[in-house]
C-alpha positions as CSV (number, residue, x, y, z in Angstrom):
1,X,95.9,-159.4,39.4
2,X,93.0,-159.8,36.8
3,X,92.5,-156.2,37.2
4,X,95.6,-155.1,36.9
5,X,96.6,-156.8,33.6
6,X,93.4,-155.7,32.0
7,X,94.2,-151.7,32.7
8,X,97.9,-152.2,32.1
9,X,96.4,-153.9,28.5
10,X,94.0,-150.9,28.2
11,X,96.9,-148.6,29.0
12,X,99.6,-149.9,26.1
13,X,96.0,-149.7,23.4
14,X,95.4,-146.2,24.3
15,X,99.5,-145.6,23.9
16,X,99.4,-147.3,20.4
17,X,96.4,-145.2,19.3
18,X,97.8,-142.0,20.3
19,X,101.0,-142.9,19.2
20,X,98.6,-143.3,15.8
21,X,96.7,-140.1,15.8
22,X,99.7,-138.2,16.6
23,X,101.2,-139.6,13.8
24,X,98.1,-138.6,11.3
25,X,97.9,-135.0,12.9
26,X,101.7,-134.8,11.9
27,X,101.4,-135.6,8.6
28,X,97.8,-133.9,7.8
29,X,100.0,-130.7,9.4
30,X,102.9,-131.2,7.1
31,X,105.6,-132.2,9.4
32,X,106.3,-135.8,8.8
């Protein structure tokens, strides 16, 4: 259970920073 919470934690980070990134890449390239 300890596990599982701590990669579904890691999971919803690494969607919030990607969610981030994509949103700098967009805007460096313009389209935002």
């Amino acid at each position: 259970r300890y596990i599982t919470s701590v990669l579904a934690d890691g999971a919803q980070r690494a969607q919030v920073m990607a969610r981030e990134t994509l949103k700098e890449v967009k805007l460096k390239m313009g389209l935002i």
